[in-house]
C-alpha positions as CSV (number, residue, x, y, z in Angstrom):
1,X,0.0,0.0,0.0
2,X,1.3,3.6,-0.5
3,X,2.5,5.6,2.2
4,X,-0.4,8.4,2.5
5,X,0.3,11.7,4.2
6,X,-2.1,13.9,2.3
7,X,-5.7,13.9,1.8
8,X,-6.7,17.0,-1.1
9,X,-10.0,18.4,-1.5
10,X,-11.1,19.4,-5.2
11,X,-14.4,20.7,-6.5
12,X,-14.9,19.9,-10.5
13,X,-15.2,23.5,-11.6
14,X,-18.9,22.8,-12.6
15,X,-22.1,25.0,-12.4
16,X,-23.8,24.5,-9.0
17,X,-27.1,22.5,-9.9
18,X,-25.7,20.2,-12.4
19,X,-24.8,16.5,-11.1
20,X,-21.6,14.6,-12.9
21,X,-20.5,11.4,-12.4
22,X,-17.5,9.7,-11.8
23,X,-18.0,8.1,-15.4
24,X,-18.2,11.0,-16.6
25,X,-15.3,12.5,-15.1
26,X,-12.8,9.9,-15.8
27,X,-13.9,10.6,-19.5
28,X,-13.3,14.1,-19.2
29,X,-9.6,13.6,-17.6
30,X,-9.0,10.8,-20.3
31,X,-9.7,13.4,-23.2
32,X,-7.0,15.3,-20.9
33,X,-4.5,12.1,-21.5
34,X,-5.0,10.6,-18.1
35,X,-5.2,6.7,-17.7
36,X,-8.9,7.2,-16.2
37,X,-10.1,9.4,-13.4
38,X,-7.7,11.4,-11.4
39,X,-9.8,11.4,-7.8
40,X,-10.1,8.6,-5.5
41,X,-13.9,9.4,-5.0
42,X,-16.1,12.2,-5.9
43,X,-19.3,13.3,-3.9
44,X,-21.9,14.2,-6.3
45,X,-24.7,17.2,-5.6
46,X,-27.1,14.4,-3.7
47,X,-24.1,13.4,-1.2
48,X,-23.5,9.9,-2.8
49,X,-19.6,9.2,-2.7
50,X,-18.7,7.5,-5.8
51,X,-15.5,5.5,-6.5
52,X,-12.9,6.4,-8.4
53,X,-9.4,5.5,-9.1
54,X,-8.2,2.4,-6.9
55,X,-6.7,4.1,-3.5
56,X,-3.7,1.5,-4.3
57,X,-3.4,3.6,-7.1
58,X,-1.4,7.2,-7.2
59,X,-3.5,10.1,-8.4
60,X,-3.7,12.4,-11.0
61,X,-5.2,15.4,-9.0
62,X,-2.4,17.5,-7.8
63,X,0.9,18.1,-9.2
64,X,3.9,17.1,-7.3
65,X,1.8,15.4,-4.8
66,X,-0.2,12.6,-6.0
67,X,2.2,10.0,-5.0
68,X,1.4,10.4,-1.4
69,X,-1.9,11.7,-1.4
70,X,-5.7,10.5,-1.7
71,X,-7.8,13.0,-3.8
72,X,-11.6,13.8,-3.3
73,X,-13.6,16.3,-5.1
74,X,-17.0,17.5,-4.8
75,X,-19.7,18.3,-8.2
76,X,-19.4,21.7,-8.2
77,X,-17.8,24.9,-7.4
78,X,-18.6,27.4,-10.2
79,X,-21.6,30.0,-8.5
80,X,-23.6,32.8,-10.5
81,X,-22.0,34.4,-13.6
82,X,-19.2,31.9,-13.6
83,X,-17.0,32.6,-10.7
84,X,-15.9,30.2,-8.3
85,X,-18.3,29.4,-5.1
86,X,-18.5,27.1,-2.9
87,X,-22.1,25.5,-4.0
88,X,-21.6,22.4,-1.8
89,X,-25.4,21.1,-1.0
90,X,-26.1,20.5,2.5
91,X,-26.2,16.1,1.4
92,X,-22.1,17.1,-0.6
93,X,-20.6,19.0,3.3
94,X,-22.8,16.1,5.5
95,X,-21.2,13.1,2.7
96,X,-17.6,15.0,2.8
97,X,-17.6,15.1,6.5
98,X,-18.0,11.8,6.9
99,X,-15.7,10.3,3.9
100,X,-13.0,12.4,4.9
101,X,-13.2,11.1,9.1
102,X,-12.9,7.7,7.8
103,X,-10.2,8.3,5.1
104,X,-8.3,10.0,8.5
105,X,-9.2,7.1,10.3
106,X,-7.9,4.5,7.7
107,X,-5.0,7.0,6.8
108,X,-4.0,8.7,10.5
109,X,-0.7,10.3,9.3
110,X,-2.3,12.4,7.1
111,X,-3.5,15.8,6.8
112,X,-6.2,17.7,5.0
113,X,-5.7,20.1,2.4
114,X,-7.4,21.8,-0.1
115,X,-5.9,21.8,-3.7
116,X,-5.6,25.4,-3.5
117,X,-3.3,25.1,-0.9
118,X,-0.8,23.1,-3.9
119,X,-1.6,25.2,-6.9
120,X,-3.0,29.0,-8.0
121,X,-6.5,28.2,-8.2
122,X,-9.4,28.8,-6.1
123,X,-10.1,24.7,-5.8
124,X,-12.0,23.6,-3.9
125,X,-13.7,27.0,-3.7
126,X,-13.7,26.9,0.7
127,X,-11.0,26.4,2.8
128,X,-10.5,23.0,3.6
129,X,-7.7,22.5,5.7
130,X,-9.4,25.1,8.0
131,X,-12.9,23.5,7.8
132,X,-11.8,20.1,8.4
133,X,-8.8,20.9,11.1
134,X,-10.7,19.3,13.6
135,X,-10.9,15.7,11.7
């Protein structure tokens, strides 16, 4: 198993309202030239958690740190006129809170982060290593 000391936060950069699957997404990142999706799970707008690459498996979420890292990304985070919101339903923050307590408690050595905290973007629209300190 890999050594895990990272757990990263993503939204898709979708329109709130608009529900994507993890099928879905692995095309879109295919069509980017990745071997499938790049998340480990993604929490669609209803709060199911869907599956998606094999944790065994290093991601393809965040440069320079996928190695070591799980990645989990929420349907979402583009608000009104385009510009990034967090548009996380009430079912996405309950499903997130709880997926990311037991990815701490299978994975104790590592920390939260949102991808923003890696990279110049505004992913995953909410500050996640403040939000989810507590975990």
């Amino acid at each position: 198993m890999r050594e895990i000391d990272k757990i990263i936060v993503h939204c898709t950069a979708t329109p709130a309202g608009r529900d994507h699957t993890a099928a879905e997404i692995g095309n879109w990142h295919r069509a980017r030239g990745f071997d499938g999706i790049g998340y480990h799970y993604l929490v669609r707008t209803d709060g199911t958690v869907e599956p998606g690459r094999e944790e065994s498996r290093a991601g393809a979420h965040c440069r320079g740190h996928n190695a070591r890292s799980i990645g989990v990304a929420y349907v979402g985070g583009i608000g009104s006129g385009g510009l990034p919101a967090d548009t996380r339903t009430p079912a996405q923050r309950a499903a997130l809170l709880r997926l990311l307590a037991a990815l701490r408690a299978r994975y104790p050595a590592a920390k939260i982060h949102g991808h923003r905290d890696f990279a110049a973007k505004a992913c995953p629209c909410f500050d996640a290593t403040l939000e989810y300190a507590s975990l």
